[in-house]
Backbone bond lengths (Angstrom), bond angles and torsions (degrees), N, CA, C in turn:
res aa  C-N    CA-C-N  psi(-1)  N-CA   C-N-CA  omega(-1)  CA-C   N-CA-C  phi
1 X - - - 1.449 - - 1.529 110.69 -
2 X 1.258 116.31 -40.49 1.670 115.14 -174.15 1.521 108.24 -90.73
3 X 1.200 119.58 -2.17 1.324 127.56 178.07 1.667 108.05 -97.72
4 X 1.137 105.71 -31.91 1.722 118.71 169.80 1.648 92.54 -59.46
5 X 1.441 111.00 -79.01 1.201 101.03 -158.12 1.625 128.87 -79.86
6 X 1.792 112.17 9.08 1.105 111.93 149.00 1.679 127.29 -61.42
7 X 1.439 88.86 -56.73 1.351 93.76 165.95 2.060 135.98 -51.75
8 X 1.443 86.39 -26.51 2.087 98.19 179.16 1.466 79.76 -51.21
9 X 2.018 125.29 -67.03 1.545 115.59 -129.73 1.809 80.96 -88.05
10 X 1.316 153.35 -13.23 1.475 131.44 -165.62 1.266 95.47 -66.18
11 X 1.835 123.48 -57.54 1.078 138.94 -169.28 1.717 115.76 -49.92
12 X 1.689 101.00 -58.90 1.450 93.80 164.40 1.872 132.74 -64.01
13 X 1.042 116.65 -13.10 1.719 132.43 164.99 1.848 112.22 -56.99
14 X 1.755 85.43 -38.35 1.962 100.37 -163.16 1.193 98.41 -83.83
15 X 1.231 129.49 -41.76 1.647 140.02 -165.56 2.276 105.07 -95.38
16 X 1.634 107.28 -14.09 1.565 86.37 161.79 1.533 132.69 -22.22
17 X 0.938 115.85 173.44 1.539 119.72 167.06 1.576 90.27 -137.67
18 X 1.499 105.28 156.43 1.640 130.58 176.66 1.484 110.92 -14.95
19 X 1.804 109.31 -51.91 1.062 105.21 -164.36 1.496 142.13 -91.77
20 X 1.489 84.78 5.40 1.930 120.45 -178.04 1.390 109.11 -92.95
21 X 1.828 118.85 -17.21 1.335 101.47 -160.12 2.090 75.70 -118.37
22 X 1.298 114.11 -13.23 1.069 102.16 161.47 2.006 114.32 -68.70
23 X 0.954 104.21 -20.00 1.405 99.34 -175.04 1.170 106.49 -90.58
24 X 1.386 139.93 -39.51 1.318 139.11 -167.90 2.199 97.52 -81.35
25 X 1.482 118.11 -23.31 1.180 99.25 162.13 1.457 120.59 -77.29
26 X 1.189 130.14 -6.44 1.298 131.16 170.41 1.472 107.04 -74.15
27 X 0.993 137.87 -94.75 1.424 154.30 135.51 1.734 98.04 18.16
28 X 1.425 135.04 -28.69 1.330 125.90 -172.69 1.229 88.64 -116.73
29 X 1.459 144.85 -15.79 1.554 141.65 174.61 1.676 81.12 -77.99
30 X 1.635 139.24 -80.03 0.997 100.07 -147.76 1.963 125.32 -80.57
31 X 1.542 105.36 26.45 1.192 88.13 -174.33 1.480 94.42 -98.20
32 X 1.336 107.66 -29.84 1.980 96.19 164.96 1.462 122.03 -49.87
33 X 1.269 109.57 -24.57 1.818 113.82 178.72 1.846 84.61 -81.46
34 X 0.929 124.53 -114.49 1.342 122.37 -172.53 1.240 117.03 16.45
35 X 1.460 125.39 -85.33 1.493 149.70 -178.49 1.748 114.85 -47.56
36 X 1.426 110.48 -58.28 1.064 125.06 -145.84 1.821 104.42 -92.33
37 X 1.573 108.73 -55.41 1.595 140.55 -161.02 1.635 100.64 -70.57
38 X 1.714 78.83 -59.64 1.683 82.50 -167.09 1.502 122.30 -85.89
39 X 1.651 112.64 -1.40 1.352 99.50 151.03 1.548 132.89 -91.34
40 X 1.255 93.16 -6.33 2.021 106.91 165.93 1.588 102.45 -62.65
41 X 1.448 114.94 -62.47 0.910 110.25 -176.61 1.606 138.10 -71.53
42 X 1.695 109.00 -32.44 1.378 116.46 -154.30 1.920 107.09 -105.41
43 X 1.911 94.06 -19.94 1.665 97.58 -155.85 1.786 89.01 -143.96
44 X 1.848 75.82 69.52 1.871 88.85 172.40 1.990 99.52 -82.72
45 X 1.138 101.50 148.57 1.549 138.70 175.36 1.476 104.13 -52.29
46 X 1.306 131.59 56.35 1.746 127.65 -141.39 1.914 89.43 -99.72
47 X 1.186 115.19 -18.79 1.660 111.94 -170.90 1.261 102.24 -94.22
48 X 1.990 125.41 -40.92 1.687 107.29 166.13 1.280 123.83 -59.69
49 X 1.444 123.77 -16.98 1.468 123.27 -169.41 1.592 111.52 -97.34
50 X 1.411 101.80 4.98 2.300 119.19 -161.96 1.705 91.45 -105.16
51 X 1.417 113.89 -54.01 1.393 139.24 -162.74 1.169 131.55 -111.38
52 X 1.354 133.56 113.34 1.249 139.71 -174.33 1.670 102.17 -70.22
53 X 0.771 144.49 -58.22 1.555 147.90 -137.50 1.867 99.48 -139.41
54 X 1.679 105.89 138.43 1.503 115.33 -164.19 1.996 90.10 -74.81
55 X 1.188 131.41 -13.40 1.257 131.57 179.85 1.441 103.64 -50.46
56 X 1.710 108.70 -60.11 1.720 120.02 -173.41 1.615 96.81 -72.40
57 X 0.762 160.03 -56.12 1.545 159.84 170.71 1.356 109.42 -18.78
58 X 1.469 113.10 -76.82 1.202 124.97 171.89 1.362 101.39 -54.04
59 X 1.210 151.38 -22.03 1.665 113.92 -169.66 1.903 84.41 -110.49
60 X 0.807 117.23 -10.01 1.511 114.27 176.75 1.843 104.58 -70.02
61 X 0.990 103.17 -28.51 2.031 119.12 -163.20 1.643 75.46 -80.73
62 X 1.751 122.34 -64.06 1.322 109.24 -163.41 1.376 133.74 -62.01
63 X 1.432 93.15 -25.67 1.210 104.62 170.02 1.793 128.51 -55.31
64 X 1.152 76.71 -50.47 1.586 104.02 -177.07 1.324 121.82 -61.16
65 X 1.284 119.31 -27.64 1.806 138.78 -179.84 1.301 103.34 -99.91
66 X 1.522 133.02 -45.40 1.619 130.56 153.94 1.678 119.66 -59.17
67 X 0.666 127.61 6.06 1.734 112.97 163.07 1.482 95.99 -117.88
């Protein structure tokens, strides 16, 4: 069964036309922006660079969700 349906999507990948593999490179450009960009940019590491030790982290996180 999982070998069937590996094979359904290889076959459909091989047999695309222009405008499917143009779409699936769009769709894989923006999941590198998503994933990749916007955690460089948006979801900097702000508690390893605040805190030496995961002890202060954690009570900084608790803190932070209790008030």
């Amino acid at each position: 069964m999982i070998s069937r349906i590996f094979k359904f999507y290889v076959d459909g990948f091989k047999n695309m036309a222009s405008w499917g593999r143009t779409l699936w490179l769009i769709i894989l450009l923006k999941l590198f922006i998503l994933f990749f960009i916007f955690k460089l940019i948006f979801f900097s590491d702000t508690l390893e660079t605040r805190y030496d030790t995961d002890g202060e982290r954690a009570e900084h996180v608790i803190n932070a969700i209790t008030k």
